[in-house]
C-alpha positions in Angstrom: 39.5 -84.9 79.1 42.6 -85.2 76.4 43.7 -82.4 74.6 45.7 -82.7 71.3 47.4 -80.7 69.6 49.0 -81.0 66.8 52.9 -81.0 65.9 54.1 -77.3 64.4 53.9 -77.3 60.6 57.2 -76.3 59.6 58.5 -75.1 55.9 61.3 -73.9 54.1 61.9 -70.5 52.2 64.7 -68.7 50.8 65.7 -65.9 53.0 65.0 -62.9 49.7 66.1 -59.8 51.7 65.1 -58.0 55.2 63.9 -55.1 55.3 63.0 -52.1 58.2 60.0 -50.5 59.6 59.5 -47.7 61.9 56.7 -47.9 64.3 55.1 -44.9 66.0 57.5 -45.4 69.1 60.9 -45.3 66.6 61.0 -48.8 67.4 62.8 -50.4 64.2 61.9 -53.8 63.2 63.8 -56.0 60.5 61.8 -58.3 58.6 62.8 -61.1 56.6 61.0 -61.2 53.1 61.0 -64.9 52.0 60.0 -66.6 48.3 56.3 -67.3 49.0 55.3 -70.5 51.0 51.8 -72.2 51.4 52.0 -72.5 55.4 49.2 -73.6 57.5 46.4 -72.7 55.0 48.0 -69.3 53.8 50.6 -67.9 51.6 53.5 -66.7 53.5 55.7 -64.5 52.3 57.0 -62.4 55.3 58.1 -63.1 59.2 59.0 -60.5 61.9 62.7 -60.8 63.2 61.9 -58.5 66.5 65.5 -57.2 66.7 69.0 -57.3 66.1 70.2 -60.3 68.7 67.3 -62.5 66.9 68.9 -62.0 63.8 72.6 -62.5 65.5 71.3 -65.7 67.1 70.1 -67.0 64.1 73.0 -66.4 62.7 71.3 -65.2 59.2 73.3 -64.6 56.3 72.0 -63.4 52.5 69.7 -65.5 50.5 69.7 -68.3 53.6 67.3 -71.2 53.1 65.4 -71.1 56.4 62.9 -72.7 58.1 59.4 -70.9 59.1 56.6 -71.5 61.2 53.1 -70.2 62.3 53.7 -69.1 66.0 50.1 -70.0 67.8 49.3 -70.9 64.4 49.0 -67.2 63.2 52.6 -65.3 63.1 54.9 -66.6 60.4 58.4 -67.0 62.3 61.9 -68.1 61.1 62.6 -71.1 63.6 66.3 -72.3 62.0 68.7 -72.0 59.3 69.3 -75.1 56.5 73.2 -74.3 57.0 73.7 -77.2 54.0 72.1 -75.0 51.7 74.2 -72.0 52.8 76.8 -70.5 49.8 80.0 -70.1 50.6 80.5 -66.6 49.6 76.9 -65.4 51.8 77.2 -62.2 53.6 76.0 -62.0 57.4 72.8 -59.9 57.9 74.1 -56.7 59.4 71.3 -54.8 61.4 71.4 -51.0 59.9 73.2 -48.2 61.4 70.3 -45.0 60.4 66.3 -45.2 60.0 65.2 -46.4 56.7 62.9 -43.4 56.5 64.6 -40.3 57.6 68.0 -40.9 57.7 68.6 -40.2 61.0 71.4 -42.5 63.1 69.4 -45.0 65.5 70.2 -45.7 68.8 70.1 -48.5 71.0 69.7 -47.9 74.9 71.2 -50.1 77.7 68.7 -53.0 78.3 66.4 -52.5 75.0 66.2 -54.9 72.9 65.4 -52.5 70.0 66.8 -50.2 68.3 65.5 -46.6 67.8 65.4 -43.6 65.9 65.3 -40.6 67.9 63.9 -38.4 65.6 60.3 -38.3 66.8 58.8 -35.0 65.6 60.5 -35.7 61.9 60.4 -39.1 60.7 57.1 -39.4 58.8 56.3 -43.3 59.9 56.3 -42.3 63.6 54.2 -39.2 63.0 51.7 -41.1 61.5 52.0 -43.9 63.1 51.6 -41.5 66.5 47.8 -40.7 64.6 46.5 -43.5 63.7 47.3 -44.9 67.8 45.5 -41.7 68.7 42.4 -42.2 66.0 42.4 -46.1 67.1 39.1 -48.1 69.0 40.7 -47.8 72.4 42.2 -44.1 72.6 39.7 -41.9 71.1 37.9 -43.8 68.8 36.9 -41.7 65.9 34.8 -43.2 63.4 35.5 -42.6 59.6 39.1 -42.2 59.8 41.4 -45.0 59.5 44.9 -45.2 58.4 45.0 -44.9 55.2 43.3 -41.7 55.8 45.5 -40.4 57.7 48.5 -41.3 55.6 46.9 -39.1 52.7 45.8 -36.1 55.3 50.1 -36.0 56.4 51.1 -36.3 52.7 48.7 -33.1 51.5 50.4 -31.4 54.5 47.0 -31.0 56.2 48.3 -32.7 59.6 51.5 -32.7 61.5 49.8 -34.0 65.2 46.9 -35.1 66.2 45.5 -31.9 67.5 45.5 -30.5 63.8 42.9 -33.4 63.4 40.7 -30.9 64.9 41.6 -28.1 62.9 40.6 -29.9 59.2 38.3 -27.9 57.0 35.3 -29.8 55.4 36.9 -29.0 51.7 40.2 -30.1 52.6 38.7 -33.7 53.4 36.0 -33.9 51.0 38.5 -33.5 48.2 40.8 -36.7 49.6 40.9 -39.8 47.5 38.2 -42.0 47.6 36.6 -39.7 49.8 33.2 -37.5 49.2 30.5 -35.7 50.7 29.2 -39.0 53.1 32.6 -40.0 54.0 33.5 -36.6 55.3 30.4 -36.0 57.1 31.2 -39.4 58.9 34.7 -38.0 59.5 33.5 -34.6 61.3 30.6 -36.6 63.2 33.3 -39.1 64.7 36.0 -35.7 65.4 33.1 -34.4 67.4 31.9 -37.6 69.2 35.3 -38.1 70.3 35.7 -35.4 72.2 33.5 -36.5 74.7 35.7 -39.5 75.6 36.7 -40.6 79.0 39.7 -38.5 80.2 41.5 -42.2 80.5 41.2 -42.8 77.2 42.3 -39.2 76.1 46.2 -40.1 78.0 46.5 -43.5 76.4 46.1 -41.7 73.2 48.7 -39.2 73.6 50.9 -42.2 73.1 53.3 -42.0 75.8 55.7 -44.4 75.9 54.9 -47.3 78.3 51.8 -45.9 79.0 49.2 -48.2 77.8 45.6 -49.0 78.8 45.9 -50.3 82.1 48.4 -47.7 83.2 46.3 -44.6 81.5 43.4 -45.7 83.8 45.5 -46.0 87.1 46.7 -42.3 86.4 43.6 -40.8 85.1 41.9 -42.3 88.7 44.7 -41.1 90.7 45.4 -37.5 88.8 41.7 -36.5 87.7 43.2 -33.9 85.2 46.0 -33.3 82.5 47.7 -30.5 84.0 47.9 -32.4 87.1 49.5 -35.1 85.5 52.2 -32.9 83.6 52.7 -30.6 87.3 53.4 -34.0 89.2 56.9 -34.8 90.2 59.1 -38.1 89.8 57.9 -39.1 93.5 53.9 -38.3 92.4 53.9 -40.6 89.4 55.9 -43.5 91.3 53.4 -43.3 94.3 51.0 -44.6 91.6 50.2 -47.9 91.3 51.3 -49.9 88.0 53.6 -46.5 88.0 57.1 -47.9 88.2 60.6 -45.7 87.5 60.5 -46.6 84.0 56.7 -45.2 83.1 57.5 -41.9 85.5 60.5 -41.0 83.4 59.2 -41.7 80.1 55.9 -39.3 81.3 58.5 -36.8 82.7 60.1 -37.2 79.2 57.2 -36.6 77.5 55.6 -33.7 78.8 59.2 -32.1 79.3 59.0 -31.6 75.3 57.9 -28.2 74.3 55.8 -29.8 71.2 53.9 -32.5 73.1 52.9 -29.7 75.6 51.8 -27.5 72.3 49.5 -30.4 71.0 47.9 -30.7 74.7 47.3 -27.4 74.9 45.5 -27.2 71.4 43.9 -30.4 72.5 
């Protein structure tokens, strides 16, 4: 048997401007918005840059002519620079010094390729974004609430955290955009089924950082119970398997914050 495959379609765009987005970790990613380019059957128009020493080893500078590619023929990603169509007078890309949303001065720690803004329980992309991880398939799972929902429930001031998902009045939703009587029944139905989830599934929606699916179910075997889990010490959580220094630290980390404990405890 012979497989093929096919030599990487590649294109050229002009480098328009890159911009910043906060996820729900604080992780900031630039993004490089290019003059739209038919590309492997679509329209591309935007391509990650991950992080600050992609954009350094690139070498990008303002309005750069650049090449693009589909990575596994799906992600859009800037490959090269066309250095002969560079101006003379082009500015390097310099990664930002404070969040693009709240203002806040990022940080960068040792090892990390990312920078991050530290200001968790204030900058609105990583409270929402820490919603819409907890509302999604794998954590809890709650049907008739996506993200754009959520977006309009945190901009009405309705919810802070995801326990205050719990805590929603039937008029409060009903009166949402685009919402009504059907969509909010769905709503309450899916806030009640999920609270019969698997205990597993409950941790990996906390979002904790480093703790994803795998790692929620090794802990979830090993401590059978929440309180457990925040009562265990360094030397507990290492003892765990898939539980390295990094996850212990970053659980300490978490449950050693008085508002984290506050939504488990409402939870």
């Amino acid at each position: 048997a012979i497989a093929y495959k096919f030599k990487t379609e590649q294109v050229s765009s002009k480098l328009e401007a890159v911009t910043y987005q906060v996820g729900r970790t604080g992780a900031v990613t630039p993004v490089a918005n290019l003059t739209p380019v038919p590309l492997g059957g679509t329209i591309v128009k935007r391509a990650s840059l991950h992080n600050q020493d992609q954009i350094n080893k690139l070498d990008l500078h303002e309005e750069d002519t650049v090449y693009v590619e589909k990575g596994g023929e799906i992600i859009p990603k800037i490959v090269g620079v066309d250095l002969t169509e560079r101006k003379s007078n082009a500015q390097k890309i310099k990664f930002i010094e404070h969040c693009p949303e709240c203002n806040t001065p990022l940080k960068r720690l040792e090892g990390e390729a990312h920078h991050y803004c530290p200001n968790d329980m204030g900058c609105p992309p990583q409270i929402t974004g820490r919603m819409i991880h907890f509302i999604s398939r794998k954590a809890m799972d709650i049907d008739g609430l996506g993200s754009e929902t959520i977006d309009q429930l945190f901009r009405e001031g309705f919810v802070k955290n995801s326990a205050d998902l719990y805590d929603l009045t039937f008029e409060q939703v009903e009166n949402l955009e685009r919402m009504g009587k059907k969509s909010a029944e769905n709503l309450f139905k899916g806030l009640n089924e999920s609270k019969s989830v698997p205990f597993e599934r409950v941790l990996f929606a906390l979002g904790i950082r480093y703790v994803g699916e795998t790692v929620a179910k090794k802990i979830a075997k090993a401590k059978k119970n929440i309180d457990a889990i925040i009562s265990s010490s360094y030397d507990d959580l290492v003892a765990i398997d898939e539980v390295g220094e990094k996850i212990a630290i970053s659980i300490q980390e978490h449950f050693g914050n008085e508002e984290n404990r506050a939504i488990v405890e409402r939870l």
